[in-house]
C-alpha positions as CSV (number, residue, x, y, z in Angstrom):
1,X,181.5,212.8,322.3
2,X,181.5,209.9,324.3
3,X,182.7,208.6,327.5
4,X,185.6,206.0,326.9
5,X,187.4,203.5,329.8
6,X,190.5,202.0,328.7
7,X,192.2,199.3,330.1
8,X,195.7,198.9,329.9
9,X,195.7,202.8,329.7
10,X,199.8,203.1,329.9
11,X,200.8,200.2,327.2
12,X,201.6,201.0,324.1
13,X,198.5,200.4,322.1
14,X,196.2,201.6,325.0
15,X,198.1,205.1,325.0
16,X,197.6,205.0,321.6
17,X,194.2,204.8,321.8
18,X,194.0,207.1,324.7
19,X,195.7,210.0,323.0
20,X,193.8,209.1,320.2
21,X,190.8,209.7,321.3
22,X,190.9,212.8,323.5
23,X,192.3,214.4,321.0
24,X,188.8,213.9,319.3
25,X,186.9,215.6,322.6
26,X,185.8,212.3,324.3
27,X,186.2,212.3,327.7
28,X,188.6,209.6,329.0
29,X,188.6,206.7,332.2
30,X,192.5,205.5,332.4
31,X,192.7,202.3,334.2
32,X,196.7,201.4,334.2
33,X,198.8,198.9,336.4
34,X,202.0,200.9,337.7
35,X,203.6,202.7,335.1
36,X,202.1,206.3,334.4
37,X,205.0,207.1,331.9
38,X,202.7,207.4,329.0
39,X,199.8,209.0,330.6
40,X,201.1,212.6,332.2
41,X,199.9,214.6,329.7
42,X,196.1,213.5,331.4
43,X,196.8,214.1,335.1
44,X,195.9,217.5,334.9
45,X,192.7,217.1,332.6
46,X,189.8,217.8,333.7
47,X,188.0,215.3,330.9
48,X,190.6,212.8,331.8
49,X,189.9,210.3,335.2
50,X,193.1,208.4,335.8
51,X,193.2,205.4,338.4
52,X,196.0,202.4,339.2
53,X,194.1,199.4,338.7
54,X,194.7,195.6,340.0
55,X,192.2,194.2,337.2
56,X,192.1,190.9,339.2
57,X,190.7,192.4,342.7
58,X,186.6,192.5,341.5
59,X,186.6,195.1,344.6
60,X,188.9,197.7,343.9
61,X,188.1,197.8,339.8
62,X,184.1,198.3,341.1
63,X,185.3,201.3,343.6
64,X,187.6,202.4,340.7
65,X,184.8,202.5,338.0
66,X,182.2,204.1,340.7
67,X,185.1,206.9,341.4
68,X,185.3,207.7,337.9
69,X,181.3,207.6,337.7
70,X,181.0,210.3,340.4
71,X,184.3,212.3,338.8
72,X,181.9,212.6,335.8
73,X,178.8,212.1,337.0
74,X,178.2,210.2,334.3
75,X,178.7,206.4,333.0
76,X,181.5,204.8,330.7
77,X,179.8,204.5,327.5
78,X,182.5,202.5,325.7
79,X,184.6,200.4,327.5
80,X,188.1,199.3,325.4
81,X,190.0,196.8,327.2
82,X,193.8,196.7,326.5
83,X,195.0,195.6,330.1
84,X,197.1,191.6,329.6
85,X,199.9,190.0,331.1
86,X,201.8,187.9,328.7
87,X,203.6,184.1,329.5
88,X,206.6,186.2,330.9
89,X,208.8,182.8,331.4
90,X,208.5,182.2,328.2
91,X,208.7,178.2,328.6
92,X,207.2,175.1,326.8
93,X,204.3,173.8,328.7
94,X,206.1,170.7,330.2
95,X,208.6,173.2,331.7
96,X,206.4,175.9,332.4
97,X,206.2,177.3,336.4
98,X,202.6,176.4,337.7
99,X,202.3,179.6,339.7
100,X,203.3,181.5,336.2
101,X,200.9,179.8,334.5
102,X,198.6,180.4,336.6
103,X,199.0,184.1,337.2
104,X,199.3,185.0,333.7
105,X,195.8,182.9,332.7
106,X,193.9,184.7,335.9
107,X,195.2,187.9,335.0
108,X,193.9,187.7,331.9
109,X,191.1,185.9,331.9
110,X,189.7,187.1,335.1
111,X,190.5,190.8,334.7
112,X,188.5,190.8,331.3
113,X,185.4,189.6,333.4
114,X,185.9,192.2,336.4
115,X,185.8,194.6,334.1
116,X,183.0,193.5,332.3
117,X,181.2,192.6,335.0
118,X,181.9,196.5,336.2
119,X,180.7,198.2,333.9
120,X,177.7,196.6,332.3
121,X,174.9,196.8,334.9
122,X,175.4,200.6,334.0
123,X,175.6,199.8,330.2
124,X,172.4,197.7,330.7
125,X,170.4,200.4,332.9
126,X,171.2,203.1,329.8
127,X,170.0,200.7,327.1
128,X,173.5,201.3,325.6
129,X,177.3,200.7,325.8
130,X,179.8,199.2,323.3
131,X,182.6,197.3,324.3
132,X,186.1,196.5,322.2
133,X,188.4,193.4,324.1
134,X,191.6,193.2,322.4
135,X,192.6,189.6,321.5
136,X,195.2,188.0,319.8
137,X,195.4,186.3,316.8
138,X,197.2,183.1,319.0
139,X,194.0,182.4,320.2
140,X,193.4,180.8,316.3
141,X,197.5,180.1,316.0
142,X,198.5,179.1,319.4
143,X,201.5,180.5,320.7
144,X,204.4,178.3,321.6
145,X,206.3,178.7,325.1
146,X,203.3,181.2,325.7
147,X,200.6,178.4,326.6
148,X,198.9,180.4,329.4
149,X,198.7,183.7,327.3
150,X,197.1,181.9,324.2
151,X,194.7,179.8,326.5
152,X,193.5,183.1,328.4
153,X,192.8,185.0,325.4
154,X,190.8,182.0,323.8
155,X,189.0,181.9,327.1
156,X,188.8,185.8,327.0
157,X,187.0,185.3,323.6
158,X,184.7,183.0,324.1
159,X,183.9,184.7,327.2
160,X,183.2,188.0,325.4
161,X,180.7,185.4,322.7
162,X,178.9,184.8,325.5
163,X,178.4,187.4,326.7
164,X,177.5,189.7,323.8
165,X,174.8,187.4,323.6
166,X,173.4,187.8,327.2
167,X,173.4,192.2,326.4
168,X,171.9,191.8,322.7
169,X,168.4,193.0,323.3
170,X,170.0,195.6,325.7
171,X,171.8,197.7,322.7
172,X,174.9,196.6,324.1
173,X,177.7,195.4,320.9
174,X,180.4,193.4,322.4
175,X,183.5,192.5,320.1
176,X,187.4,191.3,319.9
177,X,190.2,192.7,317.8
178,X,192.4,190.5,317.5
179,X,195.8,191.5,316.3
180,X,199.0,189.4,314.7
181,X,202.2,190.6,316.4
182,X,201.9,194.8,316.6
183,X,204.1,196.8,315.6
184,X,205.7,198.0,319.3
185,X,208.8,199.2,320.5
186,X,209.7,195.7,322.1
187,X,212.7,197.3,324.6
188,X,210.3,200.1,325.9
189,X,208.1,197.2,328.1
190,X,210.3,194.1,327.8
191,X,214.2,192.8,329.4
192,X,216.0,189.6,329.1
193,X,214.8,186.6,327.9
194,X,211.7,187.4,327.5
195,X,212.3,190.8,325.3
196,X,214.5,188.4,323.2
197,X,211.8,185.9,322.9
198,X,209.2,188.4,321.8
199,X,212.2,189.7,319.1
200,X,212.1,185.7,318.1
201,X,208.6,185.3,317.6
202,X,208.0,188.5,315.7
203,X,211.1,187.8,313.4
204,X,209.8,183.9,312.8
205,X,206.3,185.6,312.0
206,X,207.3,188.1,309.2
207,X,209.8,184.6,308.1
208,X,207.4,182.6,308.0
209,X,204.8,184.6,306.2
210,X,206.4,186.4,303.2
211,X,205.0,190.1,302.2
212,X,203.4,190.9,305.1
213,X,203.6,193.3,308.6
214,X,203.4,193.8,311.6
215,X,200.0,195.5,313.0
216,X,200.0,199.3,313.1
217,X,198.2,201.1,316.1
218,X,196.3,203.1,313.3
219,X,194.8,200.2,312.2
220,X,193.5,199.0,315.7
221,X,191.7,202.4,316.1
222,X,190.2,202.3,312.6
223,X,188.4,199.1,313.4
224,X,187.9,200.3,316.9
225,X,185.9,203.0,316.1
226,X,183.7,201.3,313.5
227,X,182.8,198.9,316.4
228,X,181.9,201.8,318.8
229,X,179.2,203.2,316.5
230,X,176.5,203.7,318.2
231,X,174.8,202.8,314.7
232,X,176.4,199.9,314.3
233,X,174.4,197.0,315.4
234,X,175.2,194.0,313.2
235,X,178.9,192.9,314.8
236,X,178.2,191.2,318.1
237,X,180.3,188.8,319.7
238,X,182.5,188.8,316.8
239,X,186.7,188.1,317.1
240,X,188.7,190.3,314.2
241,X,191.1,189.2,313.2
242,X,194.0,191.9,311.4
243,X,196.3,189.5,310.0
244,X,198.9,191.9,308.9
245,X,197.9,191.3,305.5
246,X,197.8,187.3,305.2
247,X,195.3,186.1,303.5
């Protein structure tokens, strides 16, 4: 039994992972933005810490991850992070809003090292912790009229290489999954233009690639909990990629 933080806690994956989990007996810290619609069944669990989170304040994710230290009296083992904002305007570059753009690349890029940089001085005073950043497989493919989401998740990566490297010698295993288009319920999280953009891309993916699928949640928690091990050593600032079954 282990102690898990979640990012993201309330999305689709991250509640996936969430319920997942507890129902294993791991005891749970739920880090969400606003939306508590698919987290009620933990308000009232004891095992279960629950917090709204702005990922990009360094201040309040420290306070939140030192209230859910003295709720357990204990430290987050494993920290999966599942929190992102995606290119919402869903624009070409050349026509993209600055302020969007840059929103969506802080958000992303700088929440992932808040969080990090939150929870590993504990990780590194226990000698262990394993970490799991999901990634995207656009920061291979790129992601048109999505420029900022595919350039934070590239910088998310290699951000996560680094430093995996920096915890090696601290038993501290820090990887990416990261996914081709999942396999969500689009209308739950998205309106507009933008939820028909994200029906677009993910109908031009399964087009353009013949025979294959869209990422289960299953399959995200299957290589999730091989990288959480506490045996396994030899992944370390690796990306995986699940392709949905292109070779």
């Amino acid at each position: 039994m282990s102690i898990i933080l979640i990012t993201g806690a309330n999305g689709q994956v991250g509640s996936y992972l969430a319920h997942a989990y507890r129902q294993e007996g791991n005891k749970l810290i739920l880090f969400y933005h606003k939306r508590t619609d698919r987290l009620s069944g933990f308000v009232n669990d004891e095992a279960c810490y629950t917090e709204a989170v702005d990922l990009g304040d360094f201040a309040q994710v420290m306070a939140a991850v030192n209230n859910a230290c003295k709720h357990f009296t204990a430290v987050p083992e494993v920290l999966i992070h599942c929190a992102a904002l995606r290119s919402f305007d869903a624009m070409p570059l050349a026509a993209s809003d600055p302020v969007v753009f840059a929103q969506v690349f802080q958000a992303n890029s700088l929440g992932a090292y808040n969080i990090l940089r939150a929870v590993l001085p504990n990780m590194q005073d226990n000698g262990f912790g394993r970490v799991v950043l999901l990634g995207s497989d656009v920061s291979r493919s790129g992601l048109p009229n999505g420029s900022a989401y595919a350039a934070s998740k590239a910088a998310m990566i290699n951000m996560m290489k680094s430093v995996a490297k920096e915890c090696l010698s601290q038993n501290i295993r820090i990887n990416a999954i990261s996914p081709a288009p999942i396999d969500t319920k689009l209308e739950e999280d998205y309106s507009g233009a933008y939820l028909e953009f994200r029906k677009a891309y993910f109908a031009k993916y399964l087009s353009d690639n013949p025979g294959t699928r869209l990422v289960k949640f299953h399959e995200i928690k299957n290589v999730t909990d091989l990288l959480i091990k506490p045996e396994m050593q030899s992944l370390n600032a690796e990306e995986l990629f699940l392709s949905g079954g292109i070779t």
